[in-house]
C-alpha positions as a Markdown table, in Angstrom:
| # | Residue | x | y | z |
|---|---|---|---|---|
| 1 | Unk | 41.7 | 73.0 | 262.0 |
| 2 | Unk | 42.8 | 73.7 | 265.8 |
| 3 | Unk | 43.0 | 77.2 | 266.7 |
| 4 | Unk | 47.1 | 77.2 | 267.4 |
| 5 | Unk | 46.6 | 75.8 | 263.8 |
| 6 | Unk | 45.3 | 79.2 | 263.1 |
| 7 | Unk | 47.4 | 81.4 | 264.7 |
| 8 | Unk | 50.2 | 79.7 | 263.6 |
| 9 | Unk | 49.4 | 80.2 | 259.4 |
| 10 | Unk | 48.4 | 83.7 | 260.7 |
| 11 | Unk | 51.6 | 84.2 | 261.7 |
| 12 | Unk | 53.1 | 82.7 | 258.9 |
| 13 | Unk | 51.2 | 85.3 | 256.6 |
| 14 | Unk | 52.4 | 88.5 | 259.0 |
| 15 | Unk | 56.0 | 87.5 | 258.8 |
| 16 | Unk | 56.3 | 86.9 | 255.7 |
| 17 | Unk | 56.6 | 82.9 | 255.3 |
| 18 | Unk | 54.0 | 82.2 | 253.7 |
| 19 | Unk | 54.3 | 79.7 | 250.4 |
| 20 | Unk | 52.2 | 80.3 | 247.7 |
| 21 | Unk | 49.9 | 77.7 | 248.5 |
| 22 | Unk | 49.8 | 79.5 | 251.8 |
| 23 | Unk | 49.1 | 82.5 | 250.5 |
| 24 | Unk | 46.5 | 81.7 | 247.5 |
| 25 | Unk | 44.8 | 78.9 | 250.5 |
| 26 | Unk | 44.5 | 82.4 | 252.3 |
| 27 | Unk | 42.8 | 84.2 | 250.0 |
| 28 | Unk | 40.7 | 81.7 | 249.0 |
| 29 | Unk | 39.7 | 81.5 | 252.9 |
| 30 | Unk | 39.1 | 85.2 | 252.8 |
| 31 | Unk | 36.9 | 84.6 | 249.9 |
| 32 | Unk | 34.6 | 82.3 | 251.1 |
| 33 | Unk | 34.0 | 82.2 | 254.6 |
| 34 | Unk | 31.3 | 83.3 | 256.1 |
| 35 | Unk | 31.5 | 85.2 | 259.9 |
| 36 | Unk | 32.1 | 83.1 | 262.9 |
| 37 | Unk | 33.8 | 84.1 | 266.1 |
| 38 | Unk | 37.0 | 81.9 | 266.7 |
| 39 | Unk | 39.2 | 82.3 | 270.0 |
| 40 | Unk | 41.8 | 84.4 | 268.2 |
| 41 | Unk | 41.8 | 88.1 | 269.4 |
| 42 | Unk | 39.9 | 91.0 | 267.2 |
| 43 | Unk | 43.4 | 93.1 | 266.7 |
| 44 | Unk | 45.1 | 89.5 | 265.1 |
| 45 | Unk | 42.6 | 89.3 | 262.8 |
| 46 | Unk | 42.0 | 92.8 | 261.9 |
| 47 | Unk | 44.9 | 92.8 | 261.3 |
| 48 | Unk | 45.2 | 89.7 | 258.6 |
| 49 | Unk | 42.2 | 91.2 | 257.1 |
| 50 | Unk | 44.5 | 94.3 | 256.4 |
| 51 | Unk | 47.4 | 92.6 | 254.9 |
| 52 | Unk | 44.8 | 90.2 | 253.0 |
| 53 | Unk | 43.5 | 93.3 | 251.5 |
| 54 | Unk | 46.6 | 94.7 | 250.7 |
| 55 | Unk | 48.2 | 92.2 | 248.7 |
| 56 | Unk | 44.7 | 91.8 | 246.5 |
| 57 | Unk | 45.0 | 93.0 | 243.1 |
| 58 | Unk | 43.3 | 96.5 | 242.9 |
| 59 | Unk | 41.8 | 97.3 | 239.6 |
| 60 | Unk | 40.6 | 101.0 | 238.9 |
| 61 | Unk | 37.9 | 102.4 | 238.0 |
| 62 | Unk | 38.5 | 103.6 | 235.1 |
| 63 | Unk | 39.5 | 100.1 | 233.2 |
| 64 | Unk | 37.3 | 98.9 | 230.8 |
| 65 | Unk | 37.4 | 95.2 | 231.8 |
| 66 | Unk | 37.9 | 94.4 | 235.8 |
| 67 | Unk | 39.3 | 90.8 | 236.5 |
| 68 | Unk | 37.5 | 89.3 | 239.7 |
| 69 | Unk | 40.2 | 87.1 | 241.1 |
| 70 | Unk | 43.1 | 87.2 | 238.7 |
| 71 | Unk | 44.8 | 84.3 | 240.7 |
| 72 | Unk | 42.2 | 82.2 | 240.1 |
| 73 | Unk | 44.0 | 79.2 | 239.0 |
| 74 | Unk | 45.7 | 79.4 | 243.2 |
| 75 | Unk | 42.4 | 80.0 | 244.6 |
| 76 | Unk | 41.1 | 77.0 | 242.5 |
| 77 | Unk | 44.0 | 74.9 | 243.8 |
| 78 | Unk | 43.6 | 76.2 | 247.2 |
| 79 | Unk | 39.7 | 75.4 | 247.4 |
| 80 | Unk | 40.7 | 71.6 | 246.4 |
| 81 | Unk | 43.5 | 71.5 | 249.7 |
| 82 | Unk | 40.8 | 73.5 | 251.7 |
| 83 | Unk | 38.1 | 70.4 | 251.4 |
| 84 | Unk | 40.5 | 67.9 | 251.3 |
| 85 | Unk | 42.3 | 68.9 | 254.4 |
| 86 | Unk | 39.1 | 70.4 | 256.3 |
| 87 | Unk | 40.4 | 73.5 | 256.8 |
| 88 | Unk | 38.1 | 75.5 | 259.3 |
| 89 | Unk | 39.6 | 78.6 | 259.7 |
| 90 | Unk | 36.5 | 81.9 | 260.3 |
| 91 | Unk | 37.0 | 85.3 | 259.8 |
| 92 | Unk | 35.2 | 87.9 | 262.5 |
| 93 | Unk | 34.4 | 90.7 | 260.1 |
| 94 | Unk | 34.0 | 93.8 | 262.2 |
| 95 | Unk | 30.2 | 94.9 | 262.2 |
| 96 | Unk | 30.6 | 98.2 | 262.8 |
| 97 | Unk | 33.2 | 98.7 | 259.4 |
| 98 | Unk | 31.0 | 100.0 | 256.3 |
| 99 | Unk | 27.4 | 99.3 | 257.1 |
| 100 | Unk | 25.7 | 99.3 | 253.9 |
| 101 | Unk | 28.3 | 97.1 | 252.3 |
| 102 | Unk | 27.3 | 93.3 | 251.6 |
| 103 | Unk | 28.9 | 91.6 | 254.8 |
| 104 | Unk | 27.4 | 93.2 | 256.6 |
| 105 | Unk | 23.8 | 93.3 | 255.3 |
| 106 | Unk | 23.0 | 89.7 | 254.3 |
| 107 | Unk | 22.5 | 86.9 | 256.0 |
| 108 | Unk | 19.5 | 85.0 | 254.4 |
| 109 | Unk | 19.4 | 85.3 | 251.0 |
| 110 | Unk | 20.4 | 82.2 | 249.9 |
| 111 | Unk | 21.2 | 80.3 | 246.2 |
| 112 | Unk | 19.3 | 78.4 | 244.0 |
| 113 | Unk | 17.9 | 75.0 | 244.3 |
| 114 | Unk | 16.2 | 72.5 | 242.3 |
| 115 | Unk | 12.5 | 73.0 | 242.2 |
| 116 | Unk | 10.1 | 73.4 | 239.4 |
| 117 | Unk | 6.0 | 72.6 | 239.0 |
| 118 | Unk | 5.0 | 70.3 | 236.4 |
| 119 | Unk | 1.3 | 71.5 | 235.2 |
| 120 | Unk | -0.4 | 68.6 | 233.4 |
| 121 | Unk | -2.4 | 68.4 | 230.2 |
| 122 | Unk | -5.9 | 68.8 | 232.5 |
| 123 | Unk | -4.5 | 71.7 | 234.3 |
| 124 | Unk | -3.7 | 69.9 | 237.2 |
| 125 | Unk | -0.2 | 71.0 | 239.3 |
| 126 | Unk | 2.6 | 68.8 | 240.5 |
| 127 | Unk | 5.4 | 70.7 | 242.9 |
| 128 | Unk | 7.9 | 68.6 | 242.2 |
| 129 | Unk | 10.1 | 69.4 | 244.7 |
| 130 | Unk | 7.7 | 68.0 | 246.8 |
| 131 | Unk | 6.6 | 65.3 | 244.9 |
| 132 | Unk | 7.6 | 61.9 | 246.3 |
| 133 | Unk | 10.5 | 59.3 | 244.3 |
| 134 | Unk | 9.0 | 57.5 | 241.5 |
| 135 | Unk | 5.4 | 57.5 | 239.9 |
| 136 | Unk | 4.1 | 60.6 | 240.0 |
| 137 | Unk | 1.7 | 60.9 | 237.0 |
| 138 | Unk | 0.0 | 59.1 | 233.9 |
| 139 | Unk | -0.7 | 61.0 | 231.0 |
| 140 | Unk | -2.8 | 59.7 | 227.2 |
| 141 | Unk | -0.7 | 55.9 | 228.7 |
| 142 | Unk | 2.3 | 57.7 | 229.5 |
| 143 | Unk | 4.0 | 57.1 | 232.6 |
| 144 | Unk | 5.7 | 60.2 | 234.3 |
| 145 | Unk | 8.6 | 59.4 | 237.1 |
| 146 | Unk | 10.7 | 61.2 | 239.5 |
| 147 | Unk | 14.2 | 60.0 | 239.6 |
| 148 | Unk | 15.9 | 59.4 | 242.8 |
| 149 | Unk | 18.1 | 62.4 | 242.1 |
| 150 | Unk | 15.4 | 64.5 | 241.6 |
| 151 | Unk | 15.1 | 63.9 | 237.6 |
| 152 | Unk | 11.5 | 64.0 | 235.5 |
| 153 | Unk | 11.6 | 61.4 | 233.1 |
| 154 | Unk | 8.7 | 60.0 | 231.1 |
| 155 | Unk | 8.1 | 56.1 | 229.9 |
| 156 | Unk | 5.7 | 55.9 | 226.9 |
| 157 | Unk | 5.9 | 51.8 | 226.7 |
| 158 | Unk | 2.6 | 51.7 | 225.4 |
| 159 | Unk | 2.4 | 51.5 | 221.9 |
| 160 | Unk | -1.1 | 53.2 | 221.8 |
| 161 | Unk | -0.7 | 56.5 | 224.3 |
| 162 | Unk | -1.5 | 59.4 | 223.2 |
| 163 | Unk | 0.0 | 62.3 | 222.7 |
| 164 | Unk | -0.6 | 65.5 | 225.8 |
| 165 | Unk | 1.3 | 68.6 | 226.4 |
| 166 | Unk | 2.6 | 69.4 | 229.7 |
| 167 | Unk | 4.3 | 72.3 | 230.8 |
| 168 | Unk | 7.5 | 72.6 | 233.2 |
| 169 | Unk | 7.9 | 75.8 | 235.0 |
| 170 | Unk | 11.2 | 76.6 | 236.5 |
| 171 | Unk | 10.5 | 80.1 | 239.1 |
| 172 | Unk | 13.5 | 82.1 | 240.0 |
| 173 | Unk | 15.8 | 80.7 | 242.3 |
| 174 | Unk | 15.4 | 77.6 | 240.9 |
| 175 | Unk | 16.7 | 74.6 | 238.2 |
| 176 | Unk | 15.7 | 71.3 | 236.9 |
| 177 | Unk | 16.4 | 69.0 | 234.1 |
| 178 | Unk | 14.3 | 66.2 | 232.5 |
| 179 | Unk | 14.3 | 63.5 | 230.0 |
| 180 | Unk | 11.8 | 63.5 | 227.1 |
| 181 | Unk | 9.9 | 60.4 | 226.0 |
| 182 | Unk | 12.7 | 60.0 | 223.1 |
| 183 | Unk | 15.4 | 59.8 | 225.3 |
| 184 | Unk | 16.3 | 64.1 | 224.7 |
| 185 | Unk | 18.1 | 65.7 | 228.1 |
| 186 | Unk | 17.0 | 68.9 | 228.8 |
| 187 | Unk | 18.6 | 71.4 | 231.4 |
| 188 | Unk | 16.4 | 74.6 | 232.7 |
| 189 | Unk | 17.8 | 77.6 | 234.6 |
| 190 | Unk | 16.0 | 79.9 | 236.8 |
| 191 | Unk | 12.5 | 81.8 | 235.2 |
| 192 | Unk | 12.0 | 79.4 | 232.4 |
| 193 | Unk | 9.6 | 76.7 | 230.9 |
| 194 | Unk | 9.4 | 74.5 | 228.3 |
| 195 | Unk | 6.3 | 73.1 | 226.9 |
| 196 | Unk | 5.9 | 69.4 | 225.4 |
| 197 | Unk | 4.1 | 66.8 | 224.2 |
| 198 | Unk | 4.3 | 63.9 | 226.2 |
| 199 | Unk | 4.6 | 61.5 | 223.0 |
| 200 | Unk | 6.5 | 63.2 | 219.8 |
| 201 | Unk | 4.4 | 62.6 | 216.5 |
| 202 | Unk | 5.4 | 60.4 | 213.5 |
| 203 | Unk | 7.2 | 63.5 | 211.7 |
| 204 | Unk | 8.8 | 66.3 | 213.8 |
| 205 | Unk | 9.9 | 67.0 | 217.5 |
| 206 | Unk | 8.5 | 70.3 | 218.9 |
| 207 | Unk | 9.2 | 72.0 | 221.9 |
| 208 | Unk | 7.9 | 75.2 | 223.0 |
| 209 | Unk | 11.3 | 77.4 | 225.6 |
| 210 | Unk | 10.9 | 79.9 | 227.4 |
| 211 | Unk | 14.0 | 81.8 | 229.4 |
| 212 | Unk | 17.4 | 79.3 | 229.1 |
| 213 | Unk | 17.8 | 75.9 | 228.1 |
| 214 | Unk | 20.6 | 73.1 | 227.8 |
| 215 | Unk | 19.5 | 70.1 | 225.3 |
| 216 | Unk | 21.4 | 67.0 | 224.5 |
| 217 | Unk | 18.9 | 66.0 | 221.5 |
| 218 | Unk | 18.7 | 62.5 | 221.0 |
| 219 | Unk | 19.4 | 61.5 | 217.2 |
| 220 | Unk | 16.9 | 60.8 | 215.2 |
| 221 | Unk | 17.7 | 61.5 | 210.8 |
| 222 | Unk | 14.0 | 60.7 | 210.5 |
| 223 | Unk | 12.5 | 63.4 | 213.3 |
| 224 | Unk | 14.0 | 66.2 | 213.5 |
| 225 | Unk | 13.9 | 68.0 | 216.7 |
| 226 | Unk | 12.6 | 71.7 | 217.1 |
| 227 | Unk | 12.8 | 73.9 | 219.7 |
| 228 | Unk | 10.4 | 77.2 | 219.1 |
| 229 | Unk | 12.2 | 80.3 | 221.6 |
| 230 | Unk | 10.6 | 83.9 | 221.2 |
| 231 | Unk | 11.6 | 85.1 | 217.6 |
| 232 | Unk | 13.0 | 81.8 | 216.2 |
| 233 | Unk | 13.3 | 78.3 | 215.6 |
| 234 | Unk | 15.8 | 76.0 | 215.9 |
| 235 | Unk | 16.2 | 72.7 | 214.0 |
| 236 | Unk | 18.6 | 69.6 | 214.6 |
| 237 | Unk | 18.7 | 66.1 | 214.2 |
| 238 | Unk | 20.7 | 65.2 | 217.0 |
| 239 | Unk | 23.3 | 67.7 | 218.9 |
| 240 | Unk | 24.0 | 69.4 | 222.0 |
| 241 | Unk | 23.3 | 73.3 | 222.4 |
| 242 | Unk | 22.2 | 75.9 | 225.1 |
| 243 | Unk | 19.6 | 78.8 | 224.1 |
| 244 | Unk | 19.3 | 81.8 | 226.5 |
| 245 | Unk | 15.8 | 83.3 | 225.1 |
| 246 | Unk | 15.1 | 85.6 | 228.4 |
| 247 | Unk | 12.7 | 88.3 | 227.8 |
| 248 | Unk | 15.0 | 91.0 | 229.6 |
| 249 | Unk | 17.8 | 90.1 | 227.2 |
| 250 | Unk | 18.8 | 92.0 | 224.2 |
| 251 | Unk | 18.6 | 89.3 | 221.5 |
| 252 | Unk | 18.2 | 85.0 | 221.4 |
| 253 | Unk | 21.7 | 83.5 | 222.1 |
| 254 | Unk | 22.2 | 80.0 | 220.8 |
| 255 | Unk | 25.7 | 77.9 | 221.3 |
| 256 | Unk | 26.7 | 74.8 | 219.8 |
| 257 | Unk | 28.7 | 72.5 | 221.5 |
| 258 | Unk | 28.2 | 69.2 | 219.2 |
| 259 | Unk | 26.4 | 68.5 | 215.9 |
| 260 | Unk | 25.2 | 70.9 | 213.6 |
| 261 | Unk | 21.4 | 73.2 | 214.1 |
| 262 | Unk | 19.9 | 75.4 | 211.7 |
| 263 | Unk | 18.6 | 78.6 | 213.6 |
| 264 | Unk | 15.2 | 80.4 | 211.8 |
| 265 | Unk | 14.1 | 83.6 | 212.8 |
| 266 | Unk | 9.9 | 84.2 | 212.4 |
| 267 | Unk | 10.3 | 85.7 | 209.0 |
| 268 | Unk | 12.4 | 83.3 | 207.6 |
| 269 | Unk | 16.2 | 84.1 | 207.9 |
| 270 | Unk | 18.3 | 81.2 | 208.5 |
| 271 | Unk | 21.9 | 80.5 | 209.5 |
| 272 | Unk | 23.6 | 77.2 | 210.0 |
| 273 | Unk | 26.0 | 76.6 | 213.4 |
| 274 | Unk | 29.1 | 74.5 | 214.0 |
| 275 | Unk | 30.3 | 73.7 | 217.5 |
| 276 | Unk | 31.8 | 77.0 | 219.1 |
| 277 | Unk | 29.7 | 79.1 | 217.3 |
| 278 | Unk | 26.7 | 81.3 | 218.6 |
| 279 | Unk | 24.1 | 83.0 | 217.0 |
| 280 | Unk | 22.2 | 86.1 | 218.4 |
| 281 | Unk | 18.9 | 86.7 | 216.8 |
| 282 | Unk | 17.7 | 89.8 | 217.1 |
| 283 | Unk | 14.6 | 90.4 | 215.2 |
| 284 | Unk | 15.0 | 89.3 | 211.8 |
| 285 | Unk | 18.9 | 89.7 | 212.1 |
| 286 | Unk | 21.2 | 87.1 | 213.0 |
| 287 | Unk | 24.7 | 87.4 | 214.0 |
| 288 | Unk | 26.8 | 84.7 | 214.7 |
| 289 | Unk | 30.5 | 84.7 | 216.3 |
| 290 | Unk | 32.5 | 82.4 | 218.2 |
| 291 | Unk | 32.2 | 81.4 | 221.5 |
| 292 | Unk | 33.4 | 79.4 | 224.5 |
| 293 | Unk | 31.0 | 76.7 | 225.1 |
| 294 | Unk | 31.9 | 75.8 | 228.4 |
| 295 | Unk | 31.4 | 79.7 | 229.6 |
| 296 | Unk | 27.9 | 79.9 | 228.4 |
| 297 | Unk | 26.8 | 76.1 | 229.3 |
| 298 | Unk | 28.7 | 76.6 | 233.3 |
| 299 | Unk | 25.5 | 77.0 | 235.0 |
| 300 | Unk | 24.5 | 73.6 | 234.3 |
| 301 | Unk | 27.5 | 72.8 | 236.5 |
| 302 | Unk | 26.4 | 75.7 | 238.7 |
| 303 | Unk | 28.6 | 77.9 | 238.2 |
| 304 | Unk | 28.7 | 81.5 | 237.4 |
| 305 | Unk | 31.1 | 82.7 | 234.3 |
| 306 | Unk | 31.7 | 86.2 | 233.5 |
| 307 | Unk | 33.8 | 86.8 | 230.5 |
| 308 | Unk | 34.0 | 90.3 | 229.6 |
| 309 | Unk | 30.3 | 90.6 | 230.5 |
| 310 | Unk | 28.3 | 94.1 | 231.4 |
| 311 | Unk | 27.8 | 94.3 | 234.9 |
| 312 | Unk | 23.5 | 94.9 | 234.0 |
| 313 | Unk | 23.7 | 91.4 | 232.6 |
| 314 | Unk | 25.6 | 90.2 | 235.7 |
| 315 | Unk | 23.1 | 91.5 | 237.7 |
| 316 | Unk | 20.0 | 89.9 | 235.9 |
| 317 | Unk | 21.6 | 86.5 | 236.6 |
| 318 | Unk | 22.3 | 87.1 | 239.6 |
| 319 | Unk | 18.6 | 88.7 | 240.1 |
| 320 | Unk | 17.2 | 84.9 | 238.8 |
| 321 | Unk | 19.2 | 82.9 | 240.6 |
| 322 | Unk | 18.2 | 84.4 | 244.1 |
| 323 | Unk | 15.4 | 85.2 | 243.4 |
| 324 | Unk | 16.0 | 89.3 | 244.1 |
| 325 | Unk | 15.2 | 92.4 | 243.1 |
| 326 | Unk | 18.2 | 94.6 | 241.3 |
| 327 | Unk | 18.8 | 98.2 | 240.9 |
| 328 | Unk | 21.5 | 99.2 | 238.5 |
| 329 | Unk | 21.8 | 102.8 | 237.5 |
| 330 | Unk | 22.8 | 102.8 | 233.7 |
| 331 | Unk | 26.5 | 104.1 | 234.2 |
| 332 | Unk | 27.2 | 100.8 | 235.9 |
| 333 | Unk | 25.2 | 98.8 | 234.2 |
| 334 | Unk | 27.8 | 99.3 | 231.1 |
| 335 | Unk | 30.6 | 98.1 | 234.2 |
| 336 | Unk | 32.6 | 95.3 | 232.4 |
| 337 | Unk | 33.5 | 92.4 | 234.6 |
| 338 | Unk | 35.9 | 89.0 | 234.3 |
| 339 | Unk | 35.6 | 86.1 | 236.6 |
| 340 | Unk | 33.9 | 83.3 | 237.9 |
| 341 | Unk | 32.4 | 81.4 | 240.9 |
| 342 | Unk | 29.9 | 78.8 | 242.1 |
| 343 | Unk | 26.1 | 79.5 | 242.1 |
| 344 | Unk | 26.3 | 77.3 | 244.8 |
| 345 | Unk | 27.0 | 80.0 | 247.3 |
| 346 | Unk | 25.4 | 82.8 | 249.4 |
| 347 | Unk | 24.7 | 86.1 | 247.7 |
| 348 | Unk | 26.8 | 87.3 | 250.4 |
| 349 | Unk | 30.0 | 85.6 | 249.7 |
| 350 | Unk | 29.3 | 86.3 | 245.6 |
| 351 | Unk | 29.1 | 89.9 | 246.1 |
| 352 | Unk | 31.7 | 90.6 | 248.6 |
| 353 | Unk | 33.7 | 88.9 | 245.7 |
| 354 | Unk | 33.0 | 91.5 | 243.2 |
| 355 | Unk | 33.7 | 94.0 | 245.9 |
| 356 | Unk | 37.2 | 93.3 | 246.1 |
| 357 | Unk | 38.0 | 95.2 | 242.9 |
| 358 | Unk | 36.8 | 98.8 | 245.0 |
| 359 | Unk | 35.0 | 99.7 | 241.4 |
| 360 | Unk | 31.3 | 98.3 | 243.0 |
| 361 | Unk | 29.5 | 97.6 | 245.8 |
| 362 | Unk | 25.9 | 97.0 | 246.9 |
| 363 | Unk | 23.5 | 98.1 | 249.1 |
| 364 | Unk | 20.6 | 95.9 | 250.9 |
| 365 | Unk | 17.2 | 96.4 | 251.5 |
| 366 | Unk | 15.3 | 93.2 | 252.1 |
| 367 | Unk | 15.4 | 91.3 | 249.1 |
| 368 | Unk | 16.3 | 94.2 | 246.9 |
| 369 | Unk | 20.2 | 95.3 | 245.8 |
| 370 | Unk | 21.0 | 98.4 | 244.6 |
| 371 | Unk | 24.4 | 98.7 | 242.8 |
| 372 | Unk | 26.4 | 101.3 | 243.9 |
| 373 | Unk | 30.2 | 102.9 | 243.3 |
């Protein structure tokens, strides 16, 4: 976009013209950009960043839930017209306004990508983010590929390969996903692992998770398919579900979006899902409820959801995914939150998102983020 372009949707917004798909394409702008000088004068856009501000929903303190962006469905609608059109309008954020806020702190801590190390059965180590396109590996007759888009998949053609356990380590800031010998899909987030054979035996499936994991289980009446996370066990023939077993998490959440799985805690409790149901294990307790699939699998799309979620769990995502340190004093950490946004962006622009509801804000120090009133 030209900058009379600019000026002239600027001055739309001042006077009061603006459509709604002005207005929402507006704040969506606000919301994402990142600082760039444009030749549009410092008081024109000071003064835009005003009357942004003022007509953004401010939530108090003292709610107990605090949407992000409650005009998200505009914003949504607005992103779509902003990459279609290629709308590229900048906002000069004034360095010298609020110091130890986010804009102006952070520059280089960026999100996630896909890379994870693939340790063989002999202990060797593969980065597979480095790792070239196609064969990378041969283990007990079983041939181990990288995809062109970056996929692990393993071919076990030969009828007499034997069985080896290899291990997929996922650090934080990163993700990957894989395809078992029997055709299984498995998703990993940031800080996680998953242990496996690279042939199943005649009788069970068994995998070993650690941290979170999406699996689209291939079906199988004969074999079932177990997946061993912390304090339980969970069994299915064929189904799709995401565990979140993080060690920094107050229980083992499991969601079912198809099939049916039976979870197991260590001592032998045992409760039986149906799609939209999770269970948290706890110890030898398990409580299930209902939940909204799409919410807890989004990070396989990469995005961030937050329904109704503490702001200390908020912050441990947020602490995997970009690989930084957080500091939450207790008082916020019980902060309740609603909203979402991709993973796919800069800490920056995720933060100063969170911002806009004047209940939080964050201070940097290198790679660490304090959470602050």
């Amino acid at each position: 976009m030209k900058n009379i372009e600019a000026k002239q949707l600027l001055k739309k917004y001042k006077e009061g013209n603006c459509t709604e798909s002005d207005l929402a394409l507006l704040e969506s702008w606000y919301l994402t950009v990142d600082n760039e000088k444009i030749d549009i004068s410092i008081e024109e856009l000071n003064e835009a960043k005003s009357q942004v501000w003022a007509t953004l929903p401010i939530h108090k303190r003292k709610e107990k839930a605090i949407k992000l962006w409650p005009k998200l469905a505009k914003v949504a609608s607005a992103a779509v017209v902003l990459i279609c059109l290629s709308f590229s309008l900048y906002f000069y954020l004034d360095k010298n306004n609020n110091p130890a806020k986010t804009s102006q702190a952070i520059v280089q801590i960026l999100p996630g990508g896909k890379k994870a190390t693939l340790t063989l059965a002999n202990g060797v180590s593969i980065s597979l983010n480095e790792a070239n396109i196609g064969k990378i590996g041969d283990q007990g007759g079983s041939n181990i590929f990288k995809t062109e888009d970056g996929q692990l998949t393993y071919n076990t053609s030969n009828a007499a390969a034997t069985s080896q356990i290899n291990l997929l380590t996922i650090p934080n800031g990163g993700y990957y996903n894989l395809t078992l010998e029997d055709g299984t899909k498995v998703w990993l987030n940031s800080a996680s692992s998953l242990k496996y054979p690279t042939v199943f035996n005649e009788n069970e499936r068994v995998v070993e998770l650690t941290g979170e994991g999406y699996f689209e289980v291939a079906h199988n009446a004969n074999k079932p398919f177990k997946v061993i996370a912390n304090n339980q066990v969970v069994q299915v023939l064929g189904t799709h579900f995401n565990i979140n077993a993080y060690h920094d998490e107050k229980s083992i959440a499991t969601t079912l979006a198809q099939g049916s799985v039976r979870v197991r805690t260590k001592n032998g409790t045992t409760k039986v899902l149906i799609p939209g149901q999770q269970a948290n294990v706890i110890g030898d307790l398990i409580n299930i409820k209902s939940a909204n699939v799409d919410d807890e699998t989004a990070w396989i799309h990469n995005e961030f959801v937050f329904n109704n979620e503490d702001m200390g769990s908020i912050m441990r995502k947020i602490s995997r995914w970009y690989d930084v340190e957080v500091q939450c004093p207790s008082d916020l950490s019980r902060m309740v939150f609603t909203g979402s946004v991709s993973r796919s962006k800069n800490i920056k622009q995720v933060l100063r998102i969170m911002e806009l509801t004047e209940s939080i804000h964050f201070k940097f120090e290198g790679r660490r983020i304090t959470v602050m009133p």
